[in-house]
C-alpha positions as CSV (number, residue, x, y, z in Angstrom):
1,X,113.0,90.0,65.1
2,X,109.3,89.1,66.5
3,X,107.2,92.0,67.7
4,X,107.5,91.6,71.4
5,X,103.9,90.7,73.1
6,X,101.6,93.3,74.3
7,X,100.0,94.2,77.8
8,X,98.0,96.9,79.1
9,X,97.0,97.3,82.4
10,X,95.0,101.0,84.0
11,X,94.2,101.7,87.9
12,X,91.0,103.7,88.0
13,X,91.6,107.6,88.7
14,X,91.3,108.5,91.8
15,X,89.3,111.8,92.6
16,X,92.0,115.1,92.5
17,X,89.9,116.1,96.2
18,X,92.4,115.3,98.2
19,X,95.9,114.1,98.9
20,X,96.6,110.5,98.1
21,X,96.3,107.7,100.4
22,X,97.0,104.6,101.3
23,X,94.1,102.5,99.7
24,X,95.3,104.2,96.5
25,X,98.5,103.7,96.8
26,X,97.7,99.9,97.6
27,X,96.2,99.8,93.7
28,X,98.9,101.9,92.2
29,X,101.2,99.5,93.7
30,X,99.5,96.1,92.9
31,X,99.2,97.5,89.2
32,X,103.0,98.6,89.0
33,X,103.9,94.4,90.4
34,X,101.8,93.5,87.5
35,X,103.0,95.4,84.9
36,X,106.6,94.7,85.9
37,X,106.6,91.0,86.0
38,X,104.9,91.3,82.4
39,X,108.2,93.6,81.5
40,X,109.9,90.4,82.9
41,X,108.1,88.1,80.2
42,X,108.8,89.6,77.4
43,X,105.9,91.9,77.0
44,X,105.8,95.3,76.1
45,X,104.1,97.1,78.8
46,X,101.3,100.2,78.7
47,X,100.9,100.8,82.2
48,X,97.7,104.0,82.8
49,X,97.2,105.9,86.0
50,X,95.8,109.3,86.2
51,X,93.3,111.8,87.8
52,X,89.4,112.0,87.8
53,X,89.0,115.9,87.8
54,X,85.0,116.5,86.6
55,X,81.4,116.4,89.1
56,X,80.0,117.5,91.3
57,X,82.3,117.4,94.1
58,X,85.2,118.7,93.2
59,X,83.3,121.9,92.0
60,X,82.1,122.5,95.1
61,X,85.4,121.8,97.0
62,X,86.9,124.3,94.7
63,X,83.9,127.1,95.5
64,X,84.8,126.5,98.9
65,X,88.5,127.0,98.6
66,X,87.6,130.3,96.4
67,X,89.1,128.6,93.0
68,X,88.9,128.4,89.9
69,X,88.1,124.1,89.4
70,X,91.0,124.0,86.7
71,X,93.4,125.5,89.1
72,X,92.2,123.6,91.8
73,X,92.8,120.1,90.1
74,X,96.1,121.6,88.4
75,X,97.5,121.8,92.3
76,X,96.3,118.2,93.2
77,X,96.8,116.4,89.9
78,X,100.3,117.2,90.5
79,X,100.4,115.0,93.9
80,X,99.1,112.1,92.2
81,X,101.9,112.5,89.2
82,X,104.7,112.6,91.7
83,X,103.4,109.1,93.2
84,X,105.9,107.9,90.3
85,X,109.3,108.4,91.7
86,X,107.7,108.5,95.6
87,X,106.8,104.7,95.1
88,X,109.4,104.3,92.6
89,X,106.1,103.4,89.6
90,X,106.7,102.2,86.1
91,X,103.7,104.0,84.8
92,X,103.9,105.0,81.1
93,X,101.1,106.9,81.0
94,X,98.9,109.5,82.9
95,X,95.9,110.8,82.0
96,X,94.1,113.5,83.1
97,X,90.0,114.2,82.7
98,X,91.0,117.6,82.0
99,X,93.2,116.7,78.9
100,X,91.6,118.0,75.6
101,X,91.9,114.7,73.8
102,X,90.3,113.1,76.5
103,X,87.1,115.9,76.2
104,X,86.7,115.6,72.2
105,X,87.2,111.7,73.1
106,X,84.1,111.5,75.4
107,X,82.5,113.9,73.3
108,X,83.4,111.5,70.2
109,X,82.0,108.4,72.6
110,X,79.0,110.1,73.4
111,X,77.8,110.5,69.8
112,X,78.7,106.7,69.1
113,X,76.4,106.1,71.7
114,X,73.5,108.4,70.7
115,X,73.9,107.1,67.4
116,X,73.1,103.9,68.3
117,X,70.2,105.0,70.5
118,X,71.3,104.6,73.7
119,X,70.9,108.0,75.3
120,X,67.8,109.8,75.8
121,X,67.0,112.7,77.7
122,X,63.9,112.4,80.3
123,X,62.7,114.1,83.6
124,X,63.5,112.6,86.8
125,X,63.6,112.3,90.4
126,X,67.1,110.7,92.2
127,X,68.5,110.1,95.7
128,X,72.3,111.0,94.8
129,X,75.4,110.9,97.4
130,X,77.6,113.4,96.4
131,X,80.4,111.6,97.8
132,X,80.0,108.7,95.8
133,X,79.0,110.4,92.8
134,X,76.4,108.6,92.1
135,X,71.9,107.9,92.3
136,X,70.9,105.9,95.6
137,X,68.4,103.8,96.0
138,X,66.2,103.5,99.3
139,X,67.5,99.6,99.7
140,X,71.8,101.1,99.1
141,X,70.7,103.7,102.1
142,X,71.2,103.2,105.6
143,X,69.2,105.2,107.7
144,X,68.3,107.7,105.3
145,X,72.0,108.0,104.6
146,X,74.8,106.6,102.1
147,X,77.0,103.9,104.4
148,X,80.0,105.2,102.4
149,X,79.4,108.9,103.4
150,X,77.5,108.7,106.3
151,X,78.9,112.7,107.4
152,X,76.9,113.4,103.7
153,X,73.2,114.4,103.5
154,X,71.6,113.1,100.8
155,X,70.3,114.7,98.1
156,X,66.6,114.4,96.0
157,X,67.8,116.1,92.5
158,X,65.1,116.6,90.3
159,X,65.7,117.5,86.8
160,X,65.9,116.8,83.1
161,X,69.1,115.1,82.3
162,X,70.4,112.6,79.0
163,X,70.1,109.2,80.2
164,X,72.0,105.5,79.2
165,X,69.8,102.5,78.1
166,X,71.6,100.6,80.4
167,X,68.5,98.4,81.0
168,X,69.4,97.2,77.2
169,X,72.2,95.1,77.9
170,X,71.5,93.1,80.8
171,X,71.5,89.8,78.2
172,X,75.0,91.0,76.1
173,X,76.9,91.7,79.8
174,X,75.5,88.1,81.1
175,X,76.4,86.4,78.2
176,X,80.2,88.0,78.4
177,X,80.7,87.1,81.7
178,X,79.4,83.7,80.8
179,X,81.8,83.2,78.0
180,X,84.7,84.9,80.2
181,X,84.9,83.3,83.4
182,X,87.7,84.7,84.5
183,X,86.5,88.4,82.9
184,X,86.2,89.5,86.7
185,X,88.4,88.3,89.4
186,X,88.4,87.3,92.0
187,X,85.3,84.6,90.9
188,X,83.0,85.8,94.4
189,X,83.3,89.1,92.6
190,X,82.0,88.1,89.4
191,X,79.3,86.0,90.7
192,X,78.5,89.2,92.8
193,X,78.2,91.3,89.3
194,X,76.2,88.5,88.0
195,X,74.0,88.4,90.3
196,X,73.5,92.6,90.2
197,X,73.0,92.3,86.1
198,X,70.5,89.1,86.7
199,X,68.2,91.0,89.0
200,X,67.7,94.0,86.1
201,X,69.6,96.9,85.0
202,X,68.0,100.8,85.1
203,X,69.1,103.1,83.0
204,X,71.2,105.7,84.6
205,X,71.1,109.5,84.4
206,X,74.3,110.7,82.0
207,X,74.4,114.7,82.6
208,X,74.2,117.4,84.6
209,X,72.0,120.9,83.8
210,X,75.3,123.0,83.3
211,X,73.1,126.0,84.7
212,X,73.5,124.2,88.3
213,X,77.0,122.2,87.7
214,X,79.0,123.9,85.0
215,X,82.6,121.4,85.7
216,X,82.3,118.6,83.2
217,X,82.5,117.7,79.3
218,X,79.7,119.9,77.6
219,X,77.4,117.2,75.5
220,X,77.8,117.6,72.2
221,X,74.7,119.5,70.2
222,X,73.7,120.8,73.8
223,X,75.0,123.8,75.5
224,X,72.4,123.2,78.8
225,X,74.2,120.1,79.9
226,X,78.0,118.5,80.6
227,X,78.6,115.1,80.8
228,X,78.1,113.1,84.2
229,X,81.1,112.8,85.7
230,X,81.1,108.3,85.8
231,X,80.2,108.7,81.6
232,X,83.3,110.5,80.9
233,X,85.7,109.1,83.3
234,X,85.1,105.5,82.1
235,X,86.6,106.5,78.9
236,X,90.0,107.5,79.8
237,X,91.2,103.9,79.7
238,X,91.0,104.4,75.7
239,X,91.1,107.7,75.1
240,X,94.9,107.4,76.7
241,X,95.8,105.0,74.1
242,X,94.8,107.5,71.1
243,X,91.6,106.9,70.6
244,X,89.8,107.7,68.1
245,X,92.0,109.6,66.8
246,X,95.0,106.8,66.5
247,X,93.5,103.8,65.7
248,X,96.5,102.0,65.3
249,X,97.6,102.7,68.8
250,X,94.4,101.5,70.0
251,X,93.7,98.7,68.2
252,X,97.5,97.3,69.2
253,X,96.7,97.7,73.4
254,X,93.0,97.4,74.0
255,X,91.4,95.8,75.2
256,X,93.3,95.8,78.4
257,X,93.8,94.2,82.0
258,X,91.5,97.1,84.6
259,X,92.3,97.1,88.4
260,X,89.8,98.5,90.4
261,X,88.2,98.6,94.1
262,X,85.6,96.7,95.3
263,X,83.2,100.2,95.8
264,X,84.1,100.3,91.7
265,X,82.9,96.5,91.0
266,X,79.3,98.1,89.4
267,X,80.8,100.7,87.3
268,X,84.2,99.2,85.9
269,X,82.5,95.6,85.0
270,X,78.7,96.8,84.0
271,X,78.1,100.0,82.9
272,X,81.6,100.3,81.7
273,X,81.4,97.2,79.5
274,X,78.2,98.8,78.5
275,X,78.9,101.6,76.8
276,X,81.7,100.1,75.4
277,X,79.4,97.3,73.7
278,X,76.9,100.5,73.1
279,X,79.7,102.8,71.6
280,X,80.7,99.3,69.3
281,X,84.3,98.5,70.9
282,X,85.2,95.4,72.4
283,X,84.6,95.0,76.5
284,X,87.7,95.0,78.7
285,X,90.0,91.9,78.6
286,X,89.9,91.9,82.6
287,X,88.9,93.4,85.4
288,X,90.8,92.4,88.9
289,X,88.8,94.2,91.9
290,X,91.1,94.6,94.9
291,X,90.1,94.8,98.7
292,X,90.5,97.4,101.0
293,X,92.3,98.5,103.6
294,X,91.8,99.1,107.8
295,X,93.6,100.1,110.3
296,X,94.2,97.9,113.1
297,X,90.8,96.7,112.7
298,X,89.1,99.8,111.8
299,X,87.9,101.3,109.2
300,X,90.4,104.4,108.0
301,X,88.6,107.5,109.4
302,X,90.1,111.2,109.3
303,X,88.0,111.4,112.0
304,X,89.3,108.3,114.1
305,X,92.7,110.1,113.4
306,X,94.1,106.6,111.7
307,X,94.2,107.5,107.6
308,X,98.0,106.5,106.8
309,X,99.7,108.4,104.5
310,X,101.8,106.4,102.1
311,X,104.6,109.4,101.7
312,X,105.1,109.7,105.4
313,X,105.6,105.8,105.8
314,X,107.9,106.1,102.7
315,X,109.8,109.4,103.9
316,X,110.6,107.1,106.9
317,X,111.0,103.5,106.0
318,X,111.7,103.7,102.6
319,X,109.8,102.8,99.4
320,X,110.4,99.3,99.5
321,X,109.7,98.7,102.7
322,X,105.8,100.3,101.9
323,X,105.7,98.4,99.0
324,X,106.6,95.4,100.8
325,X,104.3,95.5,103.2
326,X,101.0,96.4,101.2
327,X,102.1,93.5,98.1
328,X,103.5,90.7,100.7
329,X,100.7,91.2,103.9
330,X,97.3,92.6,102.1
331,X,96.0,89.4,100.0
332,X,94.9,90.9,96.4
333,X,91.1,89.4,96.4
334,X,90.1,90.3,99.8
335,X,90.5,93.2,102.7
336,X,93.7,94.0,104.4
337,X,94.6,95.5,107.4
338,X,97.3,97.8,107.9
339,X,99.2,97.5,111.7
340,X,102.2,99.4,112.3
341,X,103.4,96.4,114.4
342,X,103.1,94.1,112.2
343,X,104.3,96.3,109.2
344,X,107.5,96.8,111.7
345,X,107.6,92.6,112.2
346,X,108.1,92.9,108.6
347,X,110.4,95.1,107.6
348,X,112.5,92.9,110.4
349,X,111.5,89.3,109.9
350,X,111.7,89.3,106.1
351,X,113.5,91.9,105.0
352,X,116.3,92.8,107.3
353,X,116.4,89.0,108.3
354,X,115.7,86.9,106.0
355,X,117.1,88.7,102.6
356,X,119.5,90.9,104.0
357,X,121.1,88.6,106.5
358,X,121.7,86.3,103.5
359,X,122.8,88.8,100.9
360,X,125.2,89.8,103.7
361,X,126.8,86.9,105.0
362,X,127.3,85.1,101.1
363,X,128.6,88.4,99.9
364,X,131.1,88.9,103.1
365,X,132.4,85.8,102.9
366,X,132.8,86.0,98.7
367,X,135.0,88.4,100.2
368,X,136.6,86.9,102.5
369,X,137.5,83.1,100.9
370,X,137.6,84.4,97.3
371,X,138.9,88.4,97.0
372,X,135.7,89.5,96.0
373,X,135.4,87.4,92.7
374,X,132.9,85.1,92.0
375,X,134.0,81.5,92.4
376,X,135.0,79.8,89.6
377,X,133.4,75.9,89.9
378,X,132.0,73.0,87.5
379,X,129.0,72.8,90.0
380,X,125.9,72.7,88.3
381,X,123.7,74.2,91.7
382,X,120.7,71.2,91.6
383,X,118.2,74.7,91.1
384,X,115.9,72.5,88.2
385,X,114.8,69.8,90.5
386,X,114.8,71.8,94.3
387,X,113.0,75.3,92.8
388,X,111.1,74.8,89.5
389,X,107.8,73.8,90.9
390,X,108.5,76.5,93.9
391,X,108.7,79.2,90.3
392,X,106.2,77.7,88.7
393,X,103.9,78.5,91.7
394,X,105.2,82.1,92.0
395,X,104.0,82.6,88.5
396,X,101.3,80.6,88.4
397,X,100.1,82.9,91.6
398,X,101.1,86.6,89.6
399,X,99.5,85.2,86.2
400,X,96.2,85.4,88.2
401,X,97.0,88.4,90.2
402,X,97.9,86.9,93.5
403,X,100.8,88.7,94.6
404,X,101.0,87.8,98.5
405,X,101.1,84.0,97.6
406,X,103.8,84.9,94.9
407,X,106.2,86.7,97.2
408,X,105.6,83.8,100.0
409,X,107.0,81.4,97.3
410,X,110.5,83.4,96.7
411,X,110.7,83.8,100.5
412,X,110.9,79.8,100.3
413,X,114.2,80.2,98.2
414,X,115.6,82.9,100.7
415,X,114.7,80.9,103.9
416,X,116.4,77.5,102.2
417,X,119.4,79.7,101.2
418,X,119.9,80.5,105.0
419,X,119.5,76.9,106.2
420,X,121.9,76.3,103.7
421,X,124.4,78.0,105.4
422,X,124.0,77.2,108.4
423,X,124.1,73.4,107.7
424,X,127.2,73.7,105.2
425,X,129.1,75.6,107.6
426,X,131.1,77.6,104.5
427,X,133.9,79.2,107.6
428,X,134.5,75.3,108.2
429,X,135.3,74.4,104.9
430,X,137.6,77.6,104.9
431,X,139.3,76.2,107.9
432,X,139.4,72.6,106.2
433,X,140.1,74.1,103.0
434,X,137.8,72.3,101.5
435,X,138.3,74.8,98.4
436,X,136.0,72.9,95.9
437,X,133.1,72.5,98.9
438,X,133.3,75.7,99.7
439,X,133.1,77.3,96.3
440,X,129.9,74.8,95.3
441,X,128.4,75.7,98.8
442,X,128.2,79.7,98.0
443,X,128.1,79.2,93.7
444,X,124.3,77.7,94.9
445,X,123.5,80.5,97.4
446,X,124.3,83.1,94.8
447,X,122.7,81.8,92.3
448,X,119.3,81.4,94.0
449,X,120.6,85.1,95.6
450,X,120.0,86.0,91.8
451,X,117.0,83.9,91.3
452,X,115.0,85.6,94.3
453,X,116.6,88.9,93.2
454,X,114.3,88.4,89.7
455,X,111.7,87.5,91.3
456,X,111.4,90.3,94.0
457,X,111.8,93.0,91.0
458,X,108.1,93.8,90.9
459,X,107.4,94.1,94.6
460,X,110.8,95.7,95.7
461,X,112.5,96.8,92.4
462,X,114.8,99.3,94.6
463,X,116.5,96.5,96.6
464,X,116.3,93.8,93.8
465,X,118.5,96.5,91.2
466,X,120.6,97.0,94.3
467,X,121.4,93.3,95.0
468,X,122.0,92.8,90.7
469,X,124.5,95.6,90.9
470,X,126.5,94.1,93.5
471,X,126.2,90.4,92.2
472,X,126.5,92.3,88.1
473,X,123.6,90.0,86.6
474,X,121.2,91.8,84.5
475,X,116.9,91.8,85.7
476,X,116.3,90.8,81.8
477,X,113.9,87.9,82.3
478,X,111.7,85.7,84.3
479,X,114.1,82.8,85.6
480,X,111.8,79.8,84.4
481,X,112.0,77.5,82.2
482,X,114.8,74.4,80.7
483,X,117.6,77.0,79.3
484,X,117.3,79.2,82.5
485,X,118.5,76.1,83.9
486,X,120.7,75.1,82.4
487,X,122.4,78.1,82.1
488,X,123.9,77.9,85.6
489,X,125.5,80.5,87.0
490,X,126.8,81.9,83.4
491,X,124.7,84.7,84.1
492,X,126.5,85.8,87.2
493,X,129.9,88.0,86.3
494,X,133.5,86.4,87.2
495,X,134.4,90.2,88.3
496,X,134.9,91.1,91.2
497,X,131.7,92.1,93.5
498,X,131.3,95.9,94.8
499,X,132.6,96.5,98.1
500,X,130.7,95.2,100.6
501,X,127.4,97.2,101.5
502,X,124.3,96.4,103.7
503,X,121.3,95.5,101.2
């Protein structure tokens, strides 16, 4: 038996300072789309998520709220973990900065680093955002504050800390991104990073004096400093695979696929690749930056009383209908915006409509003209010629992350299959008894019922189980190529279907 094929894909971690949202849930969700169509090629599947728990600002939220920062981030790390069966996620792993292999990890990484000389300690004068967690400069600032925190102050730090030759590798990141050009995607995002890396790197400050910020790694050999919260974050995406403790684990997933923000474009495809190259491990394989999300136009502001939180919309609509909406209506590469009206047009139009109105009526009258059993026929349904180039776009769309353009090919399928109806009339070859018509007629909608099915798994995986229980096809593989084909509806079960029930 071959060793099945390998893929690892991480989100970032999101800060444990407050409750998730909807921006995160976006990249959760993109990430989980991914890693379940790879499940549907074959590939075994590594799928990371987790929580950012070290800096700055999560100590001082936890001073505020009288806590200890451990207990602090034990209570919200927990409301990130339960995202799993709240957005029904295949995640396989979560990792916390808090975890003790991922400390001696980062504590391992650092010394690779200082080994190699590329950390030094020096005295220095910032501009730092405490939102952000990270240095300023007077050209990121907008009057005299950070555009991403504007309700922050900013703040001149002045201190001795460690700091990361970063200005070293301005000719090994541009020749990597030069010799990948599809390392970052979309390709206005790598010529973005590019562009940054071109114009000169400075080498960025690494710790904190533990006497004014005790809530981080402690550097190793150094009991006045912990680690800067961005150093040791970076490295969860191998520390989760084992490393370095289990090299075999890690050398059989990394490097991996990394799906991050567009605020994260600087740190996930520079300084992280970076440090790798500085620690000796290979760079990412690839690094997909997402948009992000407004509401109706704006951006989401506690403030402007418009954040949208993901659990409410699922406590109402359901999970698929959430996931729907963010992986069908926000394009992967660029901003999205979220509208309650349209999100309702949705959940209508597409999938009460179109899928469920055809899942429906082929299933009731299965019922109906055949007792519930599948119809026994020598029609071959004409799928090869009408739908393979319509699948070979859906993948060709999901291979490079496009999820939006993927789903609008399967909803091709579904529209067809209710066209189909309509023009074949099925109740009028009942009344004609037209048996052989009318079997052929719904042996082509179900099967292309079970192709869309396959191909909905990683967006709606709740409603695409639901629809392959009733029809009793397994979700084992992508539908594509010349035996899928000619398989015909083999796949599909002679039994009897379920009683009838609204998808």
């Amino acid at each position: 038996m071959s060793t099945p094929k390998k893929f690892y894909i991480t989100t970032t971690l999101p800060y444990v300072n407050s409750a998730p949202h909807i921006g995160f849930a976006l990249e959760i969700i993109q990430a989980d789309a991914i890693a379940r169509y790879k499940k549907l090629c074959g590939y075994e599947v590594i799928f990371n998520t987790g929580t950012d728990e070290h800096g700055l600002k999560i100590f001082r939220k936890a001073e505020e709220l009288g806590q200890d920062p451990k207990t602090y981030c034990d209570e919200y790390a927990e409301k990130f973990r339960v995202l799993k069966s709240a957005l029904n996620l295949s995640f396989t792993h979560f990792i916390r900065t808090t975890d003790d292999y991922h400390l001696s990890a980062s504590q391992e990484f650092w010394k690779r680093c200082m080994k190699n000389g590329d950390i030094y300690k020096k005295a220095y004068k910032v501009k730092y955002c405490v939102g952000c967690e990270l240095e300023k400069t007077d050209s990121e600032l907008a009057d005299g504050r950070c555009p991403v925190h504007p309700n922050l102050d900013i703040e001149h730090v002045e201190e001795e800390n460690y700091f990361f030759r970063f200005s070293k590798f301005q000719k090994p990141l541009l020749d990597l991104y030069k010799k990948n050009p599809d390392f970052v995607l979309p390709p206005h995002r790598l010529l973005e990073i590019s562009n940054f890396v071109e114009s000169g790197l400075e080498d960025f400050s690494i710790s904190r004096l533990k006497a004014k910020m005790p809530w981080g790694v402690p550097v190793p050999d150094d009991d006045e400093h912990v680690m800067y919260v961005w150093f040791d974050a970076l490295i969860n995406y191998i520390s989760t695979l084992g490393w370095p403790n289990d090299e075999d684990s890690y050398s059989a997933w990394w490097p991996g696929t990394q799906i991050a923000g567009k605020d994260n474009l600087r740190q996930q495809s520079s300084m992280w690749q970076s440090m790798l190259l500085s620690a000796g491990l290979p760079p990412s394989r690839q690094i997909l930056i997402h948009g992000f999300i407004t509401s109706e136009g704006q951006k989401m502001s506690k403030s402007l009383n418009n954040v949208v939180d993901p659990i409410e919309m699922v406590e109402k609509y359901g999970i698929d209908a959430l996931r729907y909406y963010l992986l069908r209506e926000i394009p992967t590469y660029e901003d999205g915006d979220f509208s309650q009206a349209r999100f309702d047009a949705l959940y209508q139009s597409d999938l009460a409509d179109t899928l469920g109105n055809l899942v429906n009526r082929v299933i009731t009258m299965v019922h109906k003209y055949f007792g519930g059993n599948i119809p026994q026929t020598d029609f071959d349904p004409p799928l090869k010629n009408l739908y393979k180039s319509t699948i070979d776009s859906y993948v060709k769309n999901i291979e490079s992350f496009q999820i939006k353009e993927a789903v609008e090919q399967v909803l091709t399928i579904l529209r067809d299959m209710n066209s189909h109806i309509d023009s074949t009339k099925p109740w009028q070859l009942a009344k004609e008894k037209k048996e052989t018509e009318l079997a052929n007629s719904l042996v082509y909608v179900l099967e292309c019922v079970r192709i869309a099915a396959i191909l909905l798994w990683p967006v709606i995986p709740g409603t695409s189980e639901k629809i392959a229980a009733m029809l009793r096809f397994p979700i084992v593989e992508l539908p594509t190529g010349e035996q899928y084909f000619k398989a015909g509806m083999r796949v599909l079960s002679p039994e009897i279907l379920f009683a009838k029930k609204d998808v």
